[in-house]
N, C-alpha and C positions, 0 to 999 in steps of 0.2 A: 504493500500500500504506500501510495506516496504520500510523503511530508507535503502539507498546506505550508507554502511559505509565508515570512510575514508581510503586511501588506503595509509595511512601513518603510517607503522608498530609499532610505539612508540604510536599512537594514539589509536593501535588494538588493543594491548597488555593490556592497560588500560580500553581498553572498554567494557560492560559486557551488551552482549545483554540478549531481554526476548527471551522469550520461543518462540516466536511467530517469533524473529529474525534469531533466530540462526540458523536454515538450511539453508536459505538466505546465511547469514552473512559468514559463512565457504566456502559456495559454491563460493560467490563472489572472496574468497580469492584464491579461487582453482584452478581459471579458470584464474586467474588474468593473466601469459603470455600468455596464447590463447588470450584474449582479446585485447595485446599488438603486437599479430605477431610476436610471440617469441615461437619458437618450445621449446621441451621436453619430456619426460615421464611423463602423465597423472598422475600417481600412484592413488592414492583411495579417493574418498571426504573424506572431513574432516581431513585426516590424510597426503595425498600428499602422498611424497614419503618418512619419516619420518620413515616406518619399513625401507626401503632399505639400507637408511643412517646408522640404528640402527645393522645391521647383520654382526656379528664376522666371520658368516661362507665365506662372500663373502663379503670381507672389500671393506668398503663405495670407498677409493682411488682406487681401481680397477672397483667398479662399476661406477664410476664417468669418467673411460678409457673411460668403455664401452659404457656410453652415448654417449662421444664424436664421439667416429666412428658411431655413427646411426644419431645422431643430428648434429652434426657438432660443430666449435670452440664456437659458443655461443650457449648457451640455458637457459632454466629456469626449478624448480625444485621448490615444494610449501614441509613444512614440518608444518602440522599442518597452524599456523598463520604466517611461516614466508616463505620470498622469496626469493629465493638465484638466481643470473645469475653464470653463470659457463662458463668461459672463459681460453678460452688456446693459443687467437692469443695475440705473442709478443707486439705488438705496444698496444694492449690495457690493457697488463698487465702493462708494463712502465705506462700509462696513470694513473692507479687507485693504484701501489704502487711507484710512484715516480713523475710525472708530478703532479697530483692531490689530493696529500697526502694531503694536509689540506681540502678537502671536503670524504677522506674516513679514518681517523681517529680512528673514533670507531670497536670493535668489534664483531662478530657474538657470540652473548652470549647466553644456555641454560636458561629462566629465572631461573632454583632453583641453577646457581653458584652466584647466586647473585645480586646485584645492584651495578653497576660501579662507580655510584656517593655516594652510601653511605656504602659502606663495609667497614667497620672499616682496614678489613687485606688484603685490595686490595694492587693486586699486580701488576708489569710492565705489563705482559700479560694482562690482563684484564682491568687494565683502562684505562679510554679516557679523552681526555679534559685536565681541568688542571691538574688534579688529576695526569695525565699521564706525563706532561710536571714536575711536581713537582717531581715525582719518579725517571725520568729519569735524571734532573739536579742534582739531589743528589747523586743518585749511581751511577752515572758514572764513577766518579774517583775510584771507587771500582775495579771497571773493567780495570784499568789503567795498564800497562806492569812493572811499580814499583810494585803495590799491586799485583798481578800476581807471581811475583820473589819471593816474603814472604811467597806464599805458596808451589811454586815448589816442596819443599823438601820433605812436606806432601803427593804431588804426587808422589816424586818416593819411599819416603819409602812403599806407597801401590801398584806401579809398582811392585817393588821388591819383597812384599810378596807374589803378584798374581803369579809370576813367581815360587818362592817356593813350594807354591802348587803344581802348574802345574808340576814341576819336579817329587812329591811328587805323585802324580795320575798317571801317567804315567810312571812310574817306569815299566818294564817289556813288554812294548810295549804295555800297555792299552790304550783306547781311552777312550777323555772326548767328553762333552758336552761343545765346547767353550763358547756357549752361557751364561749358566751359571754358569762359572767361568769371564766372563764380566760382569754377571750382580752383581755376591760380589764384583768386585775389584771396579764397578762405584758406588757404593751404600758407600761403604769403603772410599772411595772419598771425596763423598759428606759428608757422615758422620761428616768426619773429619773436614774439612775446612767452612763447613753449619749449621750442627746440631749439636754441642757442644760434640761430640765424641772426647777423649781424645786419645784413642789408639785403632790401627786395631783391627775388628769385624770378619775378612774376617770369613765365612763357620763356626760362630756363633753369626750371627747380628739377634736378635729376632724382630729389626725394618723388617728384609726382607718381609716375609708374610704378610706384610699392605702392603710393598710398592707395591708388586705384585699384591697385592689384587684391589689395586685402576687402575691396568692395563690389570685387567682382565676383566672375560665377562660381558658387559655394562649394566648397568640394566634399561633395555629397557623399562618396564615400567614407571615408572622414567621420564624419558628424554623425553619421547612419552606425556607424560601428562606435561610436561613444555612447550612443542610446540605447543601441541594441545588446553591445556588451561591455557595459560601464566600466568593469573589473580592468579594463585593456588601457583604459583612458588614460594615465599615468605614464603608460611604456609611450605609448601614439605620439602623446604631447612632448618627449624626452627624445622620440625619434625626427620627429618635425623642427623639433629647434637646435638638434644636433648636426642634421643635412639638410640645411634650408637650400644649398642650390638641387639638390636631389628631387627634394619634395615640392620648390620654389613655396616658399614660402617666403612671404611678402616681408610678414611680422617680423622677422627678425633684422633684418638690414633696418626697420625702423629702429626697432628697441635698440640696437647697438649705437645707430647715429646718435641717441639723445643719452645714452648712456655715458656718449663719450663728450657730448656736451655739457654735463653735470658735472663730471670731472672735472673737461678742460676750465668749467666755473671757480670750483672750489678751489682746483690749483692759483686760479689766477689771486683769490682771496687770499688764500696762505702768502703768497707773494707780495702780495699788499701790506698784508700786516707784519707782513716783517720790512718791509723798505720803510713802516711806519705810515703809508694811506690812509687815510680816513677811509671807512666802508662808506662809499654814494649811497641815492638812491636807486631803488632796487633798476636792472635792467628789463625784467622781464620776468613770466611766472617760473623759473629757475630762482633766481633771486627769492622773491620773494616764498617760495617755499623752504627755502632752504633761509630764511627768517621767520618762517613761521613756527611760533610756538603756544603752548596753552599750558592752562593752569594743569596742575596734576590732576591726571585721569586714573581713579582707582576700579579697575576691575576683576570680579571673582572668577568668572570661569568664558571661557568663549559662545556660551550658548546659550547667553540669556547679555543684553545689550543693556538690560537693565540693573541688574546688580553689580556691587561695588565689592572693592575686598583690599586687591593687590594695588600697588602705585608704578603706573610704568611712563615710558618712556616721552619724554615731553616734545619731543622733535621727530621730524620724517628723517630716515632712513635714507641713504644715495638710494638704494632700490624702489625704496616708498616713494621716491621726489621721481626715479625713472617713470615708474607706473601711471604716477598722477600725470605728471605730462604727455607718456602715452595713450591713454584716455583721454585725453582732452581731445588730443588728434583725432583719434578715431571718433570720440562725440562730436568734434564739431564740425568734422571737416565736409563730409556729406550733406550731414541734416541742415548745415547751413547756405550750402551752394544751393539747393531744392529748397530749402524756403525762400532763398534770395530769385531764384529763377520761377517757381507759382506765384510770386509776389508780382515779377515784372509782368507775368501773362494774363493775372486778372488783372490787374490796374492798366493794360495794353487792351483789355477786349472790355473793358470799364472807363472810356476817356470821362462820364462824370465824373468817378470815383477818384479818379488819378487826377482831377482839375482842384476838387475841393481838400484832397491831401496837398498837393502844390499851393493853393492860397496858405494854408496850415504853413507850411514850413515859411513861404516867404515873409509873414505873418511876426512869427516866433523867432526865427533867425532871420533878419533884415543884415547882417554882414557876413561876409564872403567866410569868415570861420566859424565854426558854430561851438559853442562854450559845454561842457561835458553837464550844464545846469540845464540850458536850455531844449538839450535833449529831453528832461522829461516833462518840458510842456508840451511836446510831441506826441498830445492824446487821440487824435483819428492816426498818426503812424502806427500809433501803438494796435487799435483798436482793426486796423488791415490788416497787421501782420497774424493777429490771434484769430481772426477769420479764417485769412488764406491756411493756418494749420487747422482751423477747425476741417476746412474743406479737404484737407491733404496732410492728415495727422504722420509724421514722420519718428521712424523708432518704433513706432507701434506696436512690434513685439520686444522691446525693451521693458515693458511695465510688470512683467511676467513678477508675479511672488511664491514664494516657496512657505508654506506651514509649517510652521518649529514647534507647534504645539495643539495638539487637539481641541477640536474649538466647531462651532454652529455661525453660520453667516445665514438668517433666515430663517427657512427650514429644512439648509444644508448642512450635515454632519462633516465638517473636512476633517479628516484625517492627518496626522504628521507626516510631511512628506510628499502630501499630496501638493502639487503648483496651480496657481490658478492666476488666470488671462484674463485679459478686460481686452476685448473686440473694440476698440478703439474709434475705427470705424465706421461700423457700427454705431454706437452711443452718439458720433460725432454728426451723425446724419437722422438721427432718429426725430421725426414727425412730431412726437409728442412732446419733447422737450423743445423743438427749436420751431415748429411751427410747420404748415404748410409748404411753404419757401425756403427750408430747410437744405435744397440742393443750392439755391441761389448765393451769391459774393453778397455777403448787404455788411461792411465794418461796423455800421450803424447799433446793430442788434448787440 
């Protein structure tokens, strides 16, 4: 007779059936919401719905709509060993990302990005627990509207260049590709302020072709054998970052560039303070992580974010400072060229909408610089930009949480271990909350 295994996904993950288990064992996991009275799409034993998720041609966020109109606001989805609910009614998104944050804390993680609790270059995204509490009372002040003003200027000398170009390509009434002329100016950006780039790359940053690379087509193998067989996830990720020309992977020529920018930072420091220099102000978010500190953070165990106990370490790590900056890349580089590019298309196939944002700015900034204050009078900028992502929620399956503790959302039993998705999309378009008009651009609403 076969062993029930548990149906505690941290226990799954871990556990390594025989030979004799293992069709059992997958299959137990597969059926797991039928089992619960919890509708979905079957997708395939052993693997669930894990190609679906995995398909560039018909992205996961759109196939994730289409559940929802056949299943309704909840349902369930198996990918390999793991189980996702997928939810799009309001009161139980509040429940699981703001009433009950401290039992969904953790995140839906591929095993080969790693281990949350022991990654040397874990980053905000990714960790949980204290780890997570530790990261986030440090860098915060990072993200402060003082530290912000430090960099402004770095943003609009690369504002300014992207516009150069664009004058420059469009001379004679050519058309570009806005998209990628957002995607040099955001990468430019980041460059400058994240990864130790001293002066604009725009249209010949040889980092581009990694960074694209790590947002192109997903290697579905890969990922399919992290889910399917967690256990493996560990060696996969040791073999991928060992032969990155082998494997090409992308990741690692990034992480080693900013790796060696942190250094070349902190050397240039030591050197300072020994010729006797005064430390300036900060250069960029290197700089300033590598000043950022907080108050002592006492905590008891890694798995709970809320208790206190131990006193640890007041400052980021070189690996901690790698990580936050490599996240920042990968968050911002994308989701921000595609907001910058839906942005220009409605307010292009919108000339009201784009006349009375233009009165606005001319309005508010009447001279040729515009002061890091006066940006937030910039209220219909503001009120386009949170449109156009209503209309074209980006990330969308970044919001994924993970259950670290047995808990009811509703008249839903989640289980530890279980993950659960908010349809983004979905919500984001949804009738009853936004009205009729719902599909339509209105910044107004």
């Amino acid at each position: 007779m076969v062993k029930k295994p548990s149906e505690n996904l941290h226990a799954e993950a871990s556990y390594a059936p025989s030979k004799l288990e293992m069709r059992d064992y997958y299959l137990w996991t597969w059926t797991y919401w039928k089992r619960h009275g919890i509708s979905g799409p079957s997708g395939f034993p052993i693997i669930g719905n894990a190609l679906e998720m995995l398909d560039s041609q018909n992205p996961p966020y759109l196939q994730l709509k289409e559940w929802t109109k056949e299943y309704g606001k909840v349902y369930g989805i198996t990918e390999g060993l793991s189980k996702t609910l997928v939810i799009s009614d309001p009161e139980l998104v509040q429940e699981v990302f703001v009433k009950q944050y401290d039992n969904f804390f953790g995140r839906k993680l591929n095993p080969i990005q790693g281990d949350p609790n022991k990654d040397k270059r874990i980053h905000l995204f990714a960790a949980q627990g204290h780890r997570w509490k530790r990261l986030r009372t440090i860098s915060s002040p990072t993200f402060s509207n003082n530290s912000l003003r430090k960099l402004k200027t770095t943003v609009e000398d690369c504002a300014l260049e992207l516009l150069r170009h664009i004058e420059q390509r469009t001379a004679g009434g050519k058309s570009i590709d806005l998209l990628t002329f957002y995607q040099e100016f955001t990468l430019d950006v980041i460059g400058r302020i994240a990864m130790g780039q001293t002066d604009s790359q725009m249209f010949k940053n040889p980092m581009l072709k990694y960074v694209r690379a790590v947002f192109g087509e997903p290697r579905k193998a890969i990922f399919l054998s992290g889910a399917v067989v967690p256990w493996t996830g560990p060696v996969l990720r040791k073999v991928l970052f060992s032969l990155p020309q082998l494997f090409k992977n992308p990741a690692v020529h990034i992480i080693r560039q900013t790796q060696e920018a942190v250094e070349a930072r902190i050397a240039q420091r030591k050197a300072d303070e020994k010729a006797g220099i005064e430390l300036g102000e900060p250069q960029d978010f290197i700089d300033l992580f590598l000043d950022a500190k907080a108050d002592d953070v006492e905590i008891e165990n890694n798995e709970d974010f809320t208790k206190t106990g131990v006193k640890v370490n007041r400052q980021l790590t070189v690996d901690e400072i790698v990580g936050q900056c490599f996240v920042f890349l990968l968050a911002g580089f994308d989701t921000t060229a595609l907001s910058l590019s839906y942005s220009s298309f409605l307010l292009a196939t919108h000339p009201e909408i784009q006349k009375k944002l233009q009165e606005e700015v001319d309005r508010e900034c009447p001279d040729p610089e515009i002061s890091f204050d006066q940006l937030s009078k910039l209220k219909y900028l503001e009120c386009v930009v949170k449109e156009t992502l209503r209309l074209y929620p980006l990330g969308a399956l970044a919001n994924s949480r993970r259950c670290m503790r047995a808990t009811k959302i509703g008249k839903y039993e989640i289980e530890e271990g279980i993950d659960v998705m908010c349809d983004t999309w979905t919500l984001h378009s949804d009738k009853s909350i936004w009205g009729e008009d719902a599909e339509e651009f209105k910044p107004e609403r």
